[in-house]
N, C-alpha and C positions, 0 to 999 in steps of 0.2 A: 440448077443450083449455082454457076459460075454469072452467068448475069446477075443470079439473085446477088452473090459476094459482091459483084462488085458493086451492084448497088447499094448495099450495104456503107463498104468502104466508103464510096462516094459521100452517104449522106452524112456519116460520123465526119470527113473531112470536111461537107462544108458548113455542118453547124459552127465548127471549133476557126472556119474564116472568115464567117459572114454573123458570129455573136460574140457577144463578150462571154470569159469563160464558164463565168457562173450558169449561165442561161443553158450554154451548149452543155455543156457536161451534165444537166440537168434533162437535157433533150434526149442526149445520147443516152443516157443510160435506160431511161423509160422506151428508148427506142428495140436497144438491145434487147430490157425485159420480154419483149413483143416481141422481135425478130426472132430470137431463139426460143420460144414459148416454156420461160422459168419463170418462177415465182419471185426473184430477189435477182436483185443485182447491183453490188457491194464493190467500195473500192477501199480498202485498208493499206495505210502508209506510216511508213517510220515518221516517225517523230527526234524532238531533238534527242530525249532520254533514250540510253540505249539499251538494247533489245526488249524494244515496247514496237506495237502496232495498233493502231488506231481506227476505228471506222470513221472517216471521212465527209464519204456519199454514199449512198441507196437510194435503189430503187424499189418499192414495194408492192408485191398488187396486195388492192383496198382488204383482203378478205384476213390480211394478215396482220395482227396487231402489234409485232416486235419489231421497234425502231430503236439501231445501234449506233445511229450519231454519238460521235465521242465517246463511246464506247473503248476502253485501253486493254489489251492483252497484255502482259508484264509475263518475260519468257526471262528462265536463269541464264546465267551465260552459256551453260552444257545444251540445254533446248536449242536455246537461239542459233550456236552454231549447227545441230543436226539439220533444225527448218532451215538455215541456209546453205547448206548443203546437198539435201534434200529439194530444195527451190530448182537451185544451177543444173537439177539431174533434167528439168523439164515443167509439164503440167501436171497438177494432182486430180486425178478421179474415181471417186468414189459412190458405192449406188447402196440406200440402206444403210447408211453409218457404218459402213464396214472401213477397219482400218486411218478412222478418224483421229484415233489414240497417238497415230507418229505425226498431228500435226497438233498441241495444245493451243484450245481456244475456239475449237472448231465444235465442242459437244455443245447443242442447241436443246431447249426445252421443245423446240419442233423438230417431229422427224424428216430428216433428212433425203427423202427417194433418189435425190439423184445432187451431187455435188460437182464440179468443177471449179478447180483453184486453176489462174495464170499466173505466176511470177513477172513481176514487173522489173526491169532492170535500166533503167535511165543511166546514160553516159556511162556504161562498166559497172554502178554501180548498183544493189538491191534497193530498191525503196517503199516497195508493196506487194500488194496481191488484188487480182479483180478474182469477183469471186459472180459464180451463176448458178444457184440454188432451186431446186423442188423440191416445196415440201409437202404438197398433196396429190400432185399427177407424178404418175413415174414417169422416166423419158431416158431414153438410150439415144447418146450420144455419139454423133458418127465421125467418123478419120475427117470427112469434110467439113464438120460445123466445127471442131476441134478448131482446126487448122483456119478457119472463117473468125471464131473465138481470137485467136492466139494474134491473127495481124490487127485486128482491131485493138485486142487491147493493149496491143504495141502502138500505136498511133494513140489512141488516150493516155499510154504512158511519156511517149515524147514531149503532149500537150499539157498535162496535168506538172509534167516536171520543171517546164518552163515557167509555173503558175507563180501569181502572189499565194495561194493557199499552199502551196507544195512551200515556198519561205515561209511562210504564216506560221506553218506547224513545225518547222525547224526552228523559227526564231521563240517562238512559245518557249521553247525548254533550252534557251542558251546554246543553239549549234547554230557555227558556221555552217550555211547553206551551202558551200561552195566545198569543204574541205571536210566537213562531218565532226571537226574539231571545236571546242568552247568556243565561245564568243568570248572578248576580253574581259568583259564584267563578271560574267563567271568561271575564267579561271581567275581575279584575282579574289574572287569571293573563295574559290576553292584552294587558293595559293597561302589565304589568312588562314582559313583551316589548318593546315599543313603546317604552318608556323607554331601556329598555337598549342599543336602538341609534337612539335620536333623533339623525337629522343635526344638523349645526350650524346651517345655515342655516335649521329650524324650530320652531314652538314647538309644545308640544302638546297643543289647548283641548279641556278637560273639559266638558261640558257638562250640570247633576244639576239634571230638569225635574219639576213636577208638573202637574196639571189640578185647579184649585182647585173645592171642593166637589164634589169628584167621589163623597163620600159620599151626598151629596145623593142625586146622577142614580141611584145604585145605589137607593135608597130609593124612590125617585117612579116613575123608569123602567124598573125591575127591574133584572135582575145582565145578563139577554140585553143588553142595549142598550149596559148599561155591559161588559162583555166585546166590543161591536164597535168600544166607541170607544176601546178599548186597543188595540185591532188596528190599528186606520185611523192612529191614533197611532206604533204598528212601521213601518207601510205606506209612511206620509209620512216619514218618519227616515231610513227604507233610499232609498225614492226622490230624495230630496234631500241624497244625501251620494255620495263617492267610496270609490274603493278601499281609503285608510287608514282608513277611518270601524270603531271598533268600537261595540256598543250591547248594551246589556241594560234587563230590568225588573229595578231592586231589589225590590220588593213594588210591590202594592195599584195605584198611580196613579205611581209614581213609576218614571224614567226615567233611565241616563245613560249619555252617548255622549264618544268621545274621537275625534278625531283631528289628524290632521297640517296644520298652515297655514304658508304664507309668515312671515315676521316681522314681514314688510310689514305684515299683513292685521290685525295684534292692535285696532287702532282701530276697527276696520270690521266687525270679527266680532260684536259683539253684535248688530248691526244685521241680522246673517246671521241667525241665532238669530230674532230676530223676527221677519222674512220667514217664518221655514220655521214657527214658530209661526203665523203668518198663514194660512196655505195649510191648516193642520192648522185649523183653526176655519171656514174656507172650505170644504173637504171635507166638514166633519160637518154644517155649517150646510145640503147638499144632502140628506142624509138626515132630519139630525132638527134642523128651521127650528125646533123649539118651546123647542130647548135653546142655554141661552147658556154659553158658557164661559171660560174666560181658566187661561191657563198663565201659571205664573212658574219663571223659570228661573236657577240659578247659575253663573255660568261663572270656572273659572281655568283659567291659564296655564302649564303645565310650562315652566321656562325652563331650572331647574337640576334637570341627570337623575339627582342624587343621590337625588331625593325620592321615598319608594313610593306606590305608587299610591293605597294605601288613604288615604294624608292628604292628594293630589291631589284624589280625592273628596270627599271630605271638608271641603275649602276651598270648593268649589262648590257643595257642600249646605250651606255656613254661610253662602255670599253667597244661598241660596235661600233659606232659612230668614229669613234679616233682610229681605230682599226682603218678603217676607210679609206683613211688618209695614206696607208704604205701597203701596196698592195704586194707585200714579199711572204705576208701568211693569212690563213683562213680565220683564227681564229686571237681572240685577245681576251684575258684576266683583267679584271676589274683591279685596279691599284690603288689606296688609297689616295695617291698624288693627281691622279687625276682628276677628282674631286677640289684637291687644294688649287690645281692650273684653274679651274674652271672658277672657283669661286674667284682668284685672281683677277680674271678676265673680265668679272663683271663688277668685280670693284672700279679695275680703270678704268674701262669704260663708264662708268656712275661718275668718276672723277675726272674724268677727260674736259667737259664745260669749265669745270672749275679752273685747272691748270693752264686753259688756253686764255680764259679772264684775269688770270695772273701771276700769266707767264713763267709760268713753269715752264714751259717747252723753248728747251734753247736750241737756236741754227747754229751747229758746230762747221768749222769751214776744214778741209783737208786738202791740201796744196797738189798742184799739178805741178811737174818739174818738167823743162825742155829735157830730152837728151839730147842735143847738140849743144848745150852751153849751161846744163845746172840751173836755170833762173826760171823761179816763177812764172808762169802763164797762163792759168789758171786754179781753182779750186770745187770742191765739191762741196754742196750742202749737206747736211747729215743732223739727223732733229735729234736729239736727248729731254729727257725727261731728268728737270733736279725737281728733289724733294722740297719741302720747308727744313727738313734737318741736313741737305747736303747729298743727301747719297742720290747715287744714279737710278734710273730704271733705261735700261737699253734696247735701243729700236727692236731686238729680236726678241721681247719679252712686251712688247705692244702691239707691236704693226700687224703679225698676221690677225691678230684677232680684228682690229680695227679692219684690215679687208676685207675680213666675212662680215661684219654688221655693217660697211657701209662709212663708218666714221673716217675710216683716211680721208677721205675728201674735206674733212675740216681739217687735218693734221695739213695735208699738201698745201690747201690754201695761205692756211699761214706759215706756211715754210716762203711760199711764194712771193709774198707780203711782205715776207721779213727781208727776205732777200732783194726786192724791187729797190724797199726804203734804205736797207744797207748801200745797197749801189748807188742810189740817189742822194746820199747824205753824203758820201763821200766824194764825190763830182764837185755837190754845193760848195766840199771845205777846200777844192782846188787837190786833192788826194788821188793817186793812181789808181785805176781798177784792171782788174783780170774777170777774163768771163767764168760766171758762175752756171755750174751745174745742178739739178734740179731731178730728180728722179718722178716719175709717172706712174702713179697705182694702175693695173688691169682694171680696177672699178671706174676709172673715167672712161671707158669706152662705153657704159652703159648709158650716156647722154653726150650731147655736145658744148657743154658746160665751160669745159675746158678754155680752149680759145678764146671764148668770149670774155671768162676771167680777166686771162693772160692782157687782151687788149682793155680793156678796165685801168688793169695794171699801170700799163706804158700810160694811158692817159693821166691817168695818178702820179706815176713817179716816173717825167717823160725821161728815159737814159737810150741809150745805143743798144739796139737791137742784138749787136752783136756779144752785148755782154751778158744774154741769156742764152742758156743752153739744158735743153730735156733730155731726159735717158729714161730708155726704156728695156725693161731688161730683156734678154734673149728669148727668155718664155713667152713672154707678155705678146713678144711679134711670131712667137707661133702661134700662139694660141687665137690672134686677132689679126691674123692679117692685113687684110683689108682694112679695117679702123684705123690699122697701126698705118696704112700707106696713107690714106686720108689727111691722120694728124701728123706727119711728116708733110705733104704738101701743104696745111696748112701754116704748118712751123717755118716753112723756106721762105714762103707768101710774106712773111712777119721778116724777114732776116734771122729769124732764129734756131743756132745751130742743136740737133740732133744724134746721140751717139746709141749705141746699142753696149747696153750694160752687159756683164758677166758672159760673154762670147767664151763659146767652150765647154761650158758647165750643161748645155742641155744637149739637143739634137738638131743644130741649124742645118738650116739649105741652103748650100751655096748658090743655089739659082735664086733663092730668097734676098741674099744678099746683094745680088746682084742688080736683082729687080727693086729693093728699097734704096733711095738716094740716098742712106744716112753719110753722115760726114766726120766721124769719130769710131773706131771699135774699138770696146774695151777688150783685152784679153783678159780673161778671170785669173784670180789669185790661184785656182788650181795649179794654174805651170810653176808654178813658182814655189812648191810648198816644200822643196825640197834646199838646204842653204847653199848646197855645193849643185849646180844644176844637171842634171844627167841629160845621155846624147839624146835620149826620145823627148825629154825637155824642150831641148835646143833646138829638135830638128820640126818640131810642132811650131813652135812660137818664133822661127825663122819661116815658116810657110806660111803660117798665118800673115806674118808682119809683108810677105812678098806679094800674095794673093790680095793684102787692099791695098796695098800700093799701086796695083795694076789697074784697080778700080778705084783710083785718086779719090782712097777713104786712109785721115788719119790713125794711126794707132799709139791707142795707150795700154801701157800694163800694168793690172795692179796688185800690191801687195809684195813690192821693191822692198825687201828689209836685207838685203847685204851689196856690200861694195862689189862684188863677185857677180850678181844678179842684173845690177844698174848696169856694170861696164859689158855685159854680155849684149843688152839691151841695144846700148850703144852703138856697138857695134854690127848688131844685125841690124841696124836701122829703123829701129822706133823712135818716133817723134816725141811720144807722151810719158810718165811717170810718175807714181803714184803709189806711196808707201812707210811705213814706219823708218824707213830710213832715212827720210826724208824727213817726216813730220807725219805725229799722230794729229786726228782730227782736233781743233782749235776753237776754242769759245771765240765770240765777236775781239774782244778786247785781246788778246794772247795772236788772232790772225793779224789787225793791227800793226802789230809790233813785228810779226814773222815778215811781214808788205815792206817796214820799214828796212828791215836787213836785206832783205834778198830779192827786191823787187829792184829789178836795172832797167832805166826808159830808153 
């Protein structure tokens, strides 16, 4: 009997690697019919509806005329759980219809002589039954065809689970194959339900989650690991919610759940949310201790049930989304203002073209002061936004968005423009210049764009190399290093000098600095925020001013607004200055005039 198994095994494994599946699974099972000499040999699988089972495949000998293709069992929830309780105990066997009643579904208009059920359990989880039926010869079943039974049809469960038909019949009734959870179409077809008859007395919290870097784990830990930790993610979802809970995966990592709460409870509910988020990184942390994780989550509130589900989502995935951005909590509320930024954001953007055709965007200039002698030596560019009626829109309520879609590159260009032809105009009138400052979006590292401009430029509006100057700010040269050394040798190449913006505000490396040539550091306004300066002030922005001195790198400070500030400056020896105390930033005409007073040749 042991050669015979294996020859068995054998040939079940190589139909399933030398056929396509339809074919094998076809072969096997008529093979089976005949190896273990039964009448029938059935393979019944969940489907997406839950606690339904399905027949599949069969095998039939000719003499039997019941064919249970798609054929559906529909079990209550109380059944379903005993059968799967029942399943996990082992195999069912039965001779004579005896005790068929603790399995619904199983009474046949043929009798029965001899029955054997296998529970099929794919990746942890239940998904069928093969089933090996007599129902005209009797036959007694031994510990060894059992056991011959049970690893085969563990091997047609591996195969059958990896199948397009094993998705076929998941996807059929709106389940995630992967997670056992809705598909997105049908939770929002079941999320409008939900709406449509919200009691008054609830409200009804959305809840659209991810698992940050969860591209990562796919990468490092393979796709197995990151497929069980989507599952464990379904697992903890389904376990820590009630009856009105719906859930689906939209894609990849991403999650969202609705249901029904008190109105009470709206304060209290984020707080839910990260509990059950807790428990979900507590669960994974027993499996795989090597992996750290963190969810962020959005959550709104159906209050008013006019609203469709798709923009209910959709508010939750924008409080997720903005969430993203501060990684100090798990979870974030839907706000209405959120809504207003965003519409914002795509107003100016829709009006950016228009403002640059007519010059809305003004280059404000903001003076550099020596500290050895007070007198102008340079200035900074700074872009504003005037209206048609006057009022401002300021850099911090445009730029970052323009960085995420791409558009600074038209804002910098004609900052750069405006700045060449300032320079060059003033030369033509016989006028003094000071070098101008120019700041560098992270988005030009994405091409080499840049330079080529730059030299454009000079050929357009031929001036002295030295009277341009880029800044990049502290982030931008962690983030890029490399790039960032690149466009600094290409900047020196030009005669053009290079400083490192907002020094202090992130986490620089002083081997960083050490290794980039720049020729300017700004100190950030931080040190400075205080008007009387304290000694950890002083003793910071005295090390900082000694450490580039050592590495013959200018320094400036900025954000000078008292006399008290400048003369400390002074005196620990900084070159640069840069501050309301000095001069707020300056429209074209207003810098001008500031050149005429305070500019000494």
């Amino acid at each position: 009997m042991k050669n015979n198994k294996l020859q068995a095994l054998d040939f079940v494994a190589s139909c399933f690697a030398n056929e396509e599946f339809d074919l094998a699974i076809n072969k096997t099972l008529k093979f089976l019919r005949k190896y273990f000499k039964v009448d029938i040999v059935s393979v019944r699988t969940t489907i997406g509806r839950e606690y339904c089972l399905r027949f599949v495949l069969e095998s039939v000998k000719s003499t039997i005329p019941e064919r249970r293709i798609n054929e559906t069992i529909v079990y209550t929830k109380e059944q379903w759980n005993d059968v799967i309780n029942l399943y996990k105990k082992g195999n069912f066997l039965s001779y004579d219809n005896q005790n068929l009643d603790v399995i619904p579904g199983l009474k046949s208009k043929n009798l029965k002589k001899a029955f054997l059920q296998i529970p099929m359990f794919f990746r942890g989880s239940f998904i069928g039954t093969m089933d090996f039926v007599n129902v005209f010869d009797e036959k007694q079943w031994t510990e060894q065809e059992i056991y011959e039974a049970e690893k085969i049809s563990n091997l047609v469960c591996t195969y059958y689970g990896t199948s397009n038909l094993y998705n076929q019949n998941m996807n059929d009734y709106n389940i995630d194959p992967m997670t056992g959870l809705e598909n997105y179409e049908s939770f929002v077809k079941s999320l409008e339900q939900l709406i449509s008859g919200q009691p008054e007395d609830k409200y009804i919290a959305i809840v659209y989650s991810d698992i940050y870097h969860f591209k990562y784990i796919n990468e490092t830990y393979g796709y197995n690991v990151g497929n069980n930790i989507l599952k464990l993610a379904a697992k903890v979802i389904k376990d820590n919610s009630d009856e009105t809970l719906i859930a689906c995966r939209v894609h990849s990592d991403n999650f969202v759940v609705s249901m029904l709460i008190d109105k009470s409870q709206e304060k209290e509910f984020a707080e839910l949310v990260k509990l059950v988020s807790r428990i979900f990184i507590a669960r994974l942390q027993e499996s795989y201790p090597e992996i750290q994780l963190k969810t962020h989550s959005g959550v709104y509130f159906i209050k008013n049930p006019n609203i469709t589900a798709e923009i209910a989502v959709a508010n939750a995935n924008l409080a997720r989304k903005i969430l993203k951005k501060n990684d100090t909590s798990s979870v974030k509320v839907f706000e209405q203002k959120m809504m207003e930024d965003i519409s914002t954001q795509e107003h100016l953007t829709n009006e950016l073209p228009k403002a640059i055709k007519n010059r809305n965007l003004k280059v404000y200039y903001q003076p550099k002061i020596s500290c050895e002698n007070e007198e102008i030596v340079g200035a900074e560019a700074l872009i504003r936004w005037v209206c048609d009626d006057g009022t401002f829109i300021y850099p911090d309520q445009f730029i970052p968005t323009f960085e995420k879609n791409g558009n600074i590159l038209d804002v910098d260009y004609y900052v750069y423009e405006d700045v060449f032809k300032y320079l060059y105009e003033r030369i033509e009138n016989g006028l003094p210049c000071v070098p101008i400052s120019m700041n560098v979006s992270r988005v030009h590292f994405s091409d080499d764009k840049l330079i080529n401009y730059v030299k454009f430029l000079f050929d357009k509006y031929p001036i002295p190399s030295q009277l341009i100057e880029f800044e990049l700010t502290e982030n931008i040269y962690m983030a890029n290093f490399d790039n960032a050394a690149k466009l600094l040798e290409a900047c020196h190449s030009l005669d053009i000098l290079v400083s490192m913006d907002d020094f202090g505000s992130g986490y620089s490396s002083l081997n960083m600095i050490r290794e980039l040539t720049i020729d300017i550091l700004k100190i950030d306004k931080i040190f400075l925020k205080h008007e009387v300066l304290t000694k950890s002030d002083k003793i910071i922005i005295e090390t900082i001013i000694k450490m580039a001195k050592s590495l013959n790198i200018k320094v400036l400070c900025e954000g000078v607004e008292t006399l008290d500030q400048s003369n400390f400056l002074r005196e620990a020896g900084c070159d640069l200055m840069q501050g309301y105390y000095y001069s707020k930033p300056l429209s074209q005409e207003k810098f001008d005039e500031y050149m005429k007073k305070h500019f000494v040749k």
